[in-house]
KEMI-799076 format. One line per 8 residues: number of its first residue (from 0); their letters; for each residue x, y, z of C-alpha. Coordinates in nm, 2 decimals, m for minus. Each point is the difference from the previous one (the first is absolute). Layout:
% residues N
NUM> a> X Y Z | ...
% end
This chain:
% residues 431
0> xxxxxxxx> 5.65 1.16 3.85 | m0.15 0.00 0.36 | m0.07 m0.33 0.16 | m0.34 m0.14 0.05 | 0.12 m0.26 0.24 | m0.02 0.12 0.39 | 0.36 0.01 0.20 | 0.15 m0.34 0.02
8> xxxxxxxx> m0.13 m0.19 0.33 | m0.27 0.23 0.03 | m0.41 m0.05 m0.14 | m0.24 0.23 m0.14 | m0.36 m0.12 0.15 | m0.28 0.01 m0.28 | m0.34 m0.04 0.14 | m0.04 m0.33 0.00
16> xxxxxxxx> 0.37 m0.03 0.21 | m0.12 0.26 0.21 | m0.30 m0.16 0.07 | 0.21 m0.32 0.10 | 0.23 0.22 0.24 | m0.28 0.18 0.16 | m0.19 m0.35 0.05 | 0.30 m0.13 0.18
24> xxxxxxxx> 0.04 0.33 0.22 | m0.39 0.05 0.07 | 0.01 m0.41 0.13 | 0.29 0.11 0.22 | m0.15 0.36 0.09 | m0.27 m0.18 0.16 | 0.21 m0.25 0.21 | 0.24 0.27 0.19
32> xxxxxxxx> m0.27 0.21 0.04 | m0.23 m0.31 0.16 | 0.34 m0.02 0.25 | m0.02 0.40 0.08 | 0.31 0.07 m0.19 | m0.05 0.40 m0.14 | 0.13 0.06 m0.32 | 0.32 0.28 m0.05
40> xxxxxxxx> 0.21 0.13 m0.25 | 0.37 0.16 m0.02 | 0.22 0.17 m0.23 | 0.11 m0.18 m0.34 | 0.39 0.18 0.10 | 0.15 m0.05 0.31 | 0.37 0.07 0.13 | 0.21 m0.30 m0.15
48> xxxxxxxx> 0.15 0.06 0.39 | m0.30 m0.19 0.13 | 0.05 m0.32 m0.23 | 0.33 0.00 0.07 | m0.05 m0.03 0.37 | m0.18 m0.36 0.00 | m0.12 m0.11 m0.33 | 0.28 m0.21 m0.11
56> xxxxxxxx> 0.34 0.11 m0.19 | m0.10 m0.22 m0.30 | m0.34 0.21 m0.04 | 0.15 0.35 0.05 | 0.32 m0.06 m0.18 | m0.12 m0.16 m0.34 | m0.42 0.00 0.00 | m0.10 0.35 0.08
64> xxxxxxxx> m0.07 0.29 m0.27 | 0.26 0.26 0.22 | 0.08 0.31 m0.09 | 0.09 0.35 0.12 | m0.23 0.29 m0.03 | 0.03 0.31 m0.12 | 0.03 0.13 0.40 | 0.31 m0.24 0.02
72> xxxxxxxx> m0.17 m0.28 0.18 | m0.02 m0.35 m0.02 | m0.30 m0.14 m0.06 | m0.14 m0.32 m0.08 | m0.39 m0.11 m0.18 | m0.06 m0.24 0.28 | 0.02 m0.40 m0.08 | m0.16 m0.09 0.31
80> xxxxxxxx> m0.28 0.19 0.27 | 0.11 m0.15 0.32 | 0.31 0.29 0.08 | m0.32 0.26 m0.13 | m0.23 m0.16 0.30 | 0.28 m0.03 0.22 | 0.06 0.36 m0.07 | m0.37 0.15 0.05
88> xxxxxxxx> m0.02 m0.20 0.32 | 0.30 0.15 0.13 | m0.10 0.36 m0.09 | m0.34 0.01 0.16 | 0.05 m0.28 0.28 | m0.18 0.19 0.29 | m0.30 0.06 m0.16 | m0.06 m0.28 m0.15
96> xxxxxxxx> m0.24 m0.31 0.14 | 0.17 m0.33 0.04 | 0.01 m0.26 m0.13 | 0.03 0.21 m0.32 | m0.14 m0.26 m0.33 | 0.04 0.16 m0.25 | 0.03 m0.11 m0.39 | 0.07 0.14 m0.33
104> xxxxxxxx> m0.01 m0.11 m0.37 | 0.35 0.24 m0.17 | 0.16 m0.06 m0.33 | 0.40 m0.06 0.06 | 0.26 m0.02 m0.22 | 0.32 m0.23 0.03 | 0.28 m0.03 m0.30 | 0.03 m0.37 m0.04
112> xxxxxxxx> m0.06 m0.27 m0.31 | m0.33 m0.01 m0.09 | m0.13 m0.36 0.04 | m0.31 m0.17 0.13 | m0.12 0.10 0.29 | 0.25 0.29 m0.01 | m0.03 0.35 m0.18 | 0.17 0.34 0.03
120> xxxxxxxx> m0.35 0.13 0.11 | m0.27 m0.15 0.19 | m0.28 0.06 0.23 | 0.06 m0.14 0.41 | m0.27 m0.04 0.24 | 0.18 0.11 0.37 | m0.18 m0.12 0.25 | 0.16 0.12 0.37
128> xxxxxxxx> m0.07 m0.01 0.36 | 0.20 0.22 0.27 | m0.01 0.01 0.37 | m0.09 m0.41 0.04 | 0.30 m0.20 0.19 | m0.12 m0.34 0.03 | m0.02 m0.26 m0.27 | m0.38 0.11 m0.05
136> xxxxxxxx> 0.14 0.27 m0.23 | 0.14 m0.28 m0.25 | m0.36 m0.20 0.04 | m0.19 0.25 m0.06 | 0.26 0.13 m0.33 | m0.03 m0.36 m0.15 | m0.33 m0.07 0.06 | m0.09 0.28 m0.19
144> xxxxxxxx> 0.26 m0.14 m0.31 | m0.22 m0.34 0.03 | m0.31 0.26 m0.02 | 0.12 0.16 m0.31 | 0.09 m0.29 m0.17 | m0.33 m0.19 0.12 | m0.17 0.32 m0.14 | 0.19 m0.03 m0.34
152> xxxxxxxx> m0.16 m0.38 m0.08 | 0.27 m0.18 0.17 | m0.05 m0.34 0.13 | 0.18 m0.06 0.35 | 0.22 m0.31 m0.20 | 0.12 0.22 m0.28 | 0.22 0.22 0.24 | 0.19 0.00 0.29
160> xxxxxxxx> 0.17 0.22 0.25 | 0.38 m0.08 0.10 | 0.08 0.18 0.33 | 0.38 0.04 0.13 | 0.11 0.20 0.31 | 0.34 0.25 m0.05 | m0.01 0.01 0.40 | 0.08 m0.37 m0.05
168> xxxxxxxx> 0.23 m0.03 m0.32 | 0.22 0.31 0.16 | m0.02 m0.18 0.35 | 0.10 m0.33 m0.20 | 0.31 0.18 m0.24 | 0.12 0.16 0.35 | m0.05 m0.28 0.30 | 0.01 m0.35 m0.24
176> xxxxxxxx> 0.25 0.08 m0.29 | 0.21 0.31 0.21 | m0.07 0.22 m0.31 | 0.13 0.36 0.04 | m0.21 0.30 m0.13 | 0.17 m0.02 m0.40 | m0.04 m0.40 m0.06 | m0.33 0.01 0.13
184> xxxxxxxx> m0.15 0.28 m0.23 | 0.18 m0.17 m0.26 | m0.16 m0.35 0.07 | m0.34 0.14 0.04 | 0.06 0.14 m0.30 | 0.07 m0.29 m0.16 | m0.32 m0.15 0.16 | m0.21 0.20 m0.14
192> xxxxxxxx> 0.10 m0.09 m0.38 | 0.04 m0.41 0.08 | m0.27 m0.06 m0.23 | 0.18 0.22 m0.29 | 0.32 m0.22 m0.03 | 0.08 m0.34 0.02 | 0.07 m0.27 0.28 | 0.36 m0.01 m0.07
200> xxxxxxxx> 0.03 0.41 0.01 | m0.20 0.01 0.36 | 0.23 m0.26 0.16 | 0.31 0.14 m0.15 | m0.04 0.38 0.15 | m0.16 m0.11 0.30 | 0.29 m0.24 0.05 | 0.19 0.34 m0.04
208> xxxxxxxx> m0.16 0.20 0.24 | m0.08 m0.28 0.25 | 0.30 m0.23 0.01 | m0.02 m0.37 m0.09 | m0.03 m0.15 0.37 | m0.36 0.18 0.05 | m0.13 0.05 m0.33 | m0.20 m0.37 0.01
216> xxxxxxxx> m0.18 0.18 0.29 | m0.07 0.28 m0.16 | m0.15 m0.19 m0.31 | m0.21 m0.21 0.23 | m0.12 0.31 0.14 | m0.12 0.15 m0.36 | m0.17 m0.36 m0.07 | m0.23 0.00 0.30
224> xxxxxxxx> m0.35 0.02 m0.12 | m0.20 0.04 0.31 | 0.12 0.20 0.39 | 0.00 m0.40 0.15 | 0.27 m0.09 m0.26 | 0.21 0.31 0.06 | m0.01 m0.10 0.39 | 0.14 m0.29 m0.10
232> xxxxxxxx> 0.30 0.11 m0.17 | 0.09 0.26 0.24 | 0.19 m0.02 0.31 | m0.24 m0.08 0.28 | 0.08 0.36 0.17 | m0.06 0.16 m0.28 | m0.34 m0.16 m0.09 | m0.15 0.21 0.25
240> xxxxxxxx> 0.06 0.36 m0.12 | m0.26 0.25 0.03 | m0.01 0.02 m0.40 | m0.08 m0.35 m0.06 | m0.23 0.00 0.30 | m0.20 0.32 m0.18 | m0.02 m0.19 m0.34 | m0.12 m0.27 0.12
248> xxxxxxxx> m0.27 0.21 0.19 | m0.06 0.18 m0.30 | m0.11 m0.32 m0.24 | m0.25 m0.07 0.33 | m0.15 0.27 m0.05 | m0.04 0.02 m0.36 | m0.17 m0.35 0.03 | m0.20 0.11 0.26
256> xxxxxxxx> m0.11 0.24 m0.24 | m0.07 m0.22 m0.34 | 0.33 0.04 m0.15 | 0.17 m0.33 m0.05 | 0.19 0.05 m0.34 | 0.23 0.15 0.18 | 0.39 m0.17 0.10 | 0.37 0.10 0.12
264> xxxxxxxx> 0.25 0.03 m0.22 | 0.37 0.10 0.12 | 0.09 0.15 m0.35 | m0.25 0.26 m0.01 | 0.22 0.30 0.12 | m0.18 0.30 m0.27 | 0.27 0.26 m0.15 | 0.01 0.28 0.20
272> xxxxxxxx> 0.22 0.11 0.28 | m0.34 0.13 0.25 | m0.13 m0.31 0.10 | 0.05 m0.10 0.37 | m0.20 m0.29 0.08 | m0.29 m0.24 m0.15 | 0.04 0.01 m0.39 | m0.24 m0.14 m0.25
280> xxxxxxxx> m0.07 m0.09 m0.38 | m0.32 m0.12 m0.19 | 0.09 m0.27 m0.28 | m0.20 m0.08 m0.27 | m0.03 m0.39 0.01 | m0.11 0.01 m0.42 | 0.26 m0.21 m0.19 | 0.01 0.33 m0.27
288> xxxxxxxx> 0.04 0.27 0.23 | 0.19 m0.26 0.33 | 0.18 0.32 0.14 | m0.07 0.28 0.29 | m0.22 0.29 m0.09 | 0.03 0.21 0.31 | 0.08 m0.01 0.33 | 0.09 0.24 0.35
296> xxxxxxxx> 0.11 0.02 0.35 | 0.04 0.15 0.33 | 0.30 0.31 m0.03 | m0.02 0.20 0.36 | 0.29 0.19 m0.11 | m0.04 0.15 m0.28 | m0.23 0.32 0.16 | 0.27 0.04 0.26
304> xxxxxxxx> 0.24 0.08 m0.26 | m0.14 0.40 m0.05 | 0.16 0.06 0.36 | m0.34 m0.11 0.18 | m0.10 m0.29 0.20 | m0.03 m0.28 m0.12 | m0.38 m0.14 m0.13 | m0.04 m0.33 m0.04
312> xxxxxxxx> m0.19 m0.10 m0.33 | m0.08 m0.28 m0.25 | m0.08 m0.01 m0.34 | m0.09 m0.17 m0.38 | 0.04 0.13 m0.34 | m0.16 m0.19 m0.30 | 0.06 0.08 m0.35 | m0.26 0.05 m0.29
320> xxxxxxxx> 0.23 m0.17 m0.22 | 0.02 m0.35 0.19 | m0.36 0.00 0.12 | m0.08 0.04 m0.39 | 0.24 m0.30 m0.09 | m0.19 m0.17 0.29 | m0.40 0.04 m0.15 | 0.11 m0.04 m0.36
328> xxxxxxxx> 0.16 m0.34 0.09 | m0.28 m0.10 0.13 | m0.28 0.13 m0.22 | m0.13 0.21 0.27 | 0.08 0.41 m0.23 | m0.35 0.15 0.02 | m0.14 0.00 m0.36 | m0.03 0.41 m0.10
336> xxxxxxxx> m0.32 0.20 0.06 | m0.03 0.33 m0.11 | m0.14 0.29 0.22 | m0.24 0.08 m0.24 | m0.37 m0.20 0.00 | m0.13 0.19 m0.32 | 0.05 0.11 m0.34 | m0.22 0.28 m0.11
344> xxxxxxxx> m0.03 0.09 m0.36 | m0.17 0.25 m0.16 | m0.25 m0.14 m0.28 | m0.24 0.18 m0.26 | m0.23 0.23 0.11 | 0.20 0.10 0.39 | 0.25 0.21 0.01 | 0.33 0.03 0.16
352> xxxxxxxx> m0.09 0.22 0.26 | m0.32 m0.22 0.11 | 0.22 m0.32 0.02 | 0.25 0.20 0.22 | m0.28 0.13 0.20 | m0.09 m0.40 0.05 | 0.32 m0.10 0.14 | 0.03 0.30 0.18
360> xxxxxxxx> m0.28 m0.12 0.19 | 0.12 m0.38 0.02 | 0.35 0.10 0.15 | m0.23 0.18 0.26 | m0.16 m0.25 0.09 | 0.38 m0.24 0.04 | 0.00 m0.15 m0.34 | 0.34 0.03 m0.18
368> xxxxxxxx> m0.07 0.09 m0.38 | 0.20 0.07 m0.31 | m0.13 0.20 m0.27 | 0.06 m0.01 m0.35 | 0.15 0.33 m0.09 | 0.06 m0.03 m0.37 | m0.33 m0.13 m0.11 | 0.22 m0.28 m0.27
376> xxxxxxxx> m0.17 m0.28 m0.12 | m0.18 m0.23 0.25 | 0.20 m0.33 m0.14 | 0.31 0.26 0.15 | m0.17 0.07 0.31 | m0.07 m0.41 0.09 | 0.34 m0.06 m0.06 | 0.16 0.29 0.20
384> xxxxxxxx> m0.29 m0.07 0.28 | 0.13 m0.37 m0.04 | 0.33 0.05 0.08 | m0.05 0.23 0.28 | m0.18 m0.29 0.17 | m0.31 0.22 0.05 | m0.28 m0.26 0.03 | m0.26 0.18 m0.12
392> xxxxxxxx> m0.13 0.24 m0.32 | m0.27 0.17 m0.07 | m0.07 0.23 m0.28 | m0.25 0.31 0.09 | m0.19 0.12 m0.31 | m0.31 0.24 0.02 | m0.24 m0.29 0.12 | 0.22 m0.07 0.27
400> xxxxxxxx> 0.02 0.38 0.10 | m0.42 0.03 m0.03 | m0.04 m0.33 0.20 | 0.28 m0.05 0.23 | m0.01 m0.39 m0.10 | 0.39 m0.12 m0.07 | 0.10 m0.30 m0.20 | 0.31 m0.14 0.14
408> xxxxxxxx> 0.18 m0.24 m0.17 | 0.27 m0.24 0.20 | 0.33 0.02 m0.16 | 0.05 m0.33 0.13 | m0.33 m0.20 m0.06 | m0.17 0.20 m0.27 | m0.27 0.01 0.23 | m0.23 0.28 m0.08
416> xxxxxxxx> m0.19 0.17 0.35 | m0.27 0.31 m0.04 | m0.02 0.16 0.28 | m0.07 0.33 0.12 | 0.22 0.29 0.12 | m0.10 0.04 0.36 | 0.04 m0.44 0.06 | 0.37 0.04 m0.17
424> xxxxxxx> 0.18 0.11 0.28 | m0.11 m0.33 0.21 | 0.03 m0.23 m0.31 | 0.41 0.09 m0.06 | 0.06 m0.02 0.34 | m0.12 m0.31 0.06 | 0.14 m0.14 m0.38
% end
């Protein structure tokens, strides 16, 4: 027997879940667009070739639906959009306008355990700027992250943003610790999952790939909680390094601007390979859902990789899946509404067609209504009206057809209102 159940990790969206998802995006629609971002889209399939290059070997090599085609290629349903918009810039460079914003909302797919805040399936807002150099590129990227989640209900004390710098850490691993290339991929690595094993773990393999006599000063390092405190750790010469210097002119700015949830944090180092400067990551402060539900960066590599010059760009992708943990939480899931303002059935004396006729005339005129089709009992039609979330029924008889008086009755007060055909239109759109 066929399986009613979707495919594990994934979610089939009834209306009232669709309704939920297209709040969420329609809240964030309006934020990018308020920054000038333009929305795009790209091919579901891409080369697995172009993953490979800079995602991450973790991602490519045990999360990606990969296959070969039947033309004998290898390709890949994409897990991310970033290599996609680092792609499309790189193919129409000179004729584009910079800085390019640009944003899309794609579905991705990634083959991991399904778990909260994690599925096999889910919809990313990708929200990208090209052609911007200075650290204005990474304000104006996470100012539009506090936007959306300003825009979602969120109170400025209920999340915060952690901001790194990979310039730094890979200035840090190289000049500080005298890291060569393979332990310090293999350190940031193990960075970037500190909060997914224990104390003893961390020390033990950082020991490993640091060496006993520095690793205290290394572990300072990943304590320091503000740019002030990491000064004070690090060698004097080293507290002036253009990386900490644009960090610490990047929080300026951001309180300049009204962002003040926002705070360094030397473990924040994201997953994949691309990044080349400031990173960042939004953490939800709620004691039920305390982890990070999205996050970005500055990668000025990753367009230069298709044989062209380099662009430099910076960018945040946000999940439907954690911003949904994030409202439920907190009571904030908008409560369902259907589409439809009215119910139309057809009562003694009218006829079908005459009822049609009416709505006909309604939907003309903007007004959203269902009609019944079936003509079953009217105790039927409440309850089917009812659990559509249609607020309103009226049932058109001959007198109603002769007079063009209605009786609507409230499905959710009982309330009873006559009123005529022509004032409808105004009434539903302002009840």
């Amino acid at each position: 027997m066929l399986s009613k159940e979707p495919y594990k990790g994934t979610r089939d969206f009834y209306p009232e879940d669709q309704f939920v998802h297209n709040h969420i995006f329609g809240v964030i629609r309006r934020v990018v667009e308020g920054f000038g971002y333009q929305e795009y889209n790209a091919p579901m399939l891409e080369e697995t070739a172009l993953y490979a290059a800079k995602t991450g070997e973790e991602i490519v090599g045990e999360q990606t639906y990969s296959f070969t085609d039947r033309g004998d290629r290898q390709v890949t349903m994409r897990p991310e959009m970033t290599p996609s918009f680092a792609r499309m810039i790189a193919r129409k460079r000179h004729e584009l306008a910079f800085p390019a914003r640009w944003y899309s909302i794609p579905n991705l797919w990634r083959y991991e355990r399904p778990q909260r805040g994690r599925l096999r399936e889910h919809w990313q807002l990708n929200v990208d700027i090209a052609g911007v150099n200075s650290i204005h590129g990474e304000l104006e990227v996470i100012t539009t992250a506090v936007d959306i989640m300003r825009g979602l209900g969120a109170k400025d004390d209920e999340f915060e943003v952690r901001i790194n710098s990979r310039r730094f850490v890979e200035a840090f691993f190289a000049d500080i610790l005298g890291l060569d290339e393979t332990r310090a991929y293999r350190l940031a690595k193990l960075i970037d999952k500190k909060a997914k094993i224990s104390e003893e773990q961390f020390a033990e393999q950082g020991r490993s790939i640091v060496g006993t006599p520095l690793y205290p000063l290394f572990a300072s390092c990943m304590e320091a909680g503000s740019i002030d405190e990491l000064c004070r750790i690090l060698p004097l010469e080293f507290a002036t390094h253009p990386s900490i210097q644009e960090l610490g002119d990047l929080f300026a700015l951001l309180g300049q601007g009204g962002v003040g949830n926002a705070r360094f944090d030397p473990t924040i180092m994201r997953g994949f390979d691309y990044y080349t400067g400031v990173v960042f990551e939004v953490f939800d402060k709620h004691p039920d859902n305390n982890r990070a539900m999205f996050g970005g960066g500055r990668y000025d590599g990753l367009v230069g990789i298709f044989g062209v010059e380099p662009i430099s760009c910076v960018g945040i992708a946000m999940g439907d899946v954690t911003a949904y943990n994030f409202l439920e939480v907190r009571g904030l899931l908008p409560k369902y509404e259907s589409n439809a303002k009215l119910y139309l059935s057809t009562g003694p004396g009218a006829t079908f067609e005459e009822v049609w006729a009416m709505a006909v005339q309604l939907r003309g005129e903007g007004i959203a209504v269902c009609v019944e089709l079936d003509n079953r009992k009217l105790e039927k039609q409440l309850k089917a009206a009812d659990k559509l979330a249609v607020p309103y029924i009226a049932v058109i008889g001959g007198d109603e057809v002769a007079s063009g008086m209605l009786k609507l009755k409230s499905l959710t007060s009982g309330a009873i209102t006559e009123i005529g055909l022509k004032d409808l239109p105004a009434f539903l759109q302002k009840n």
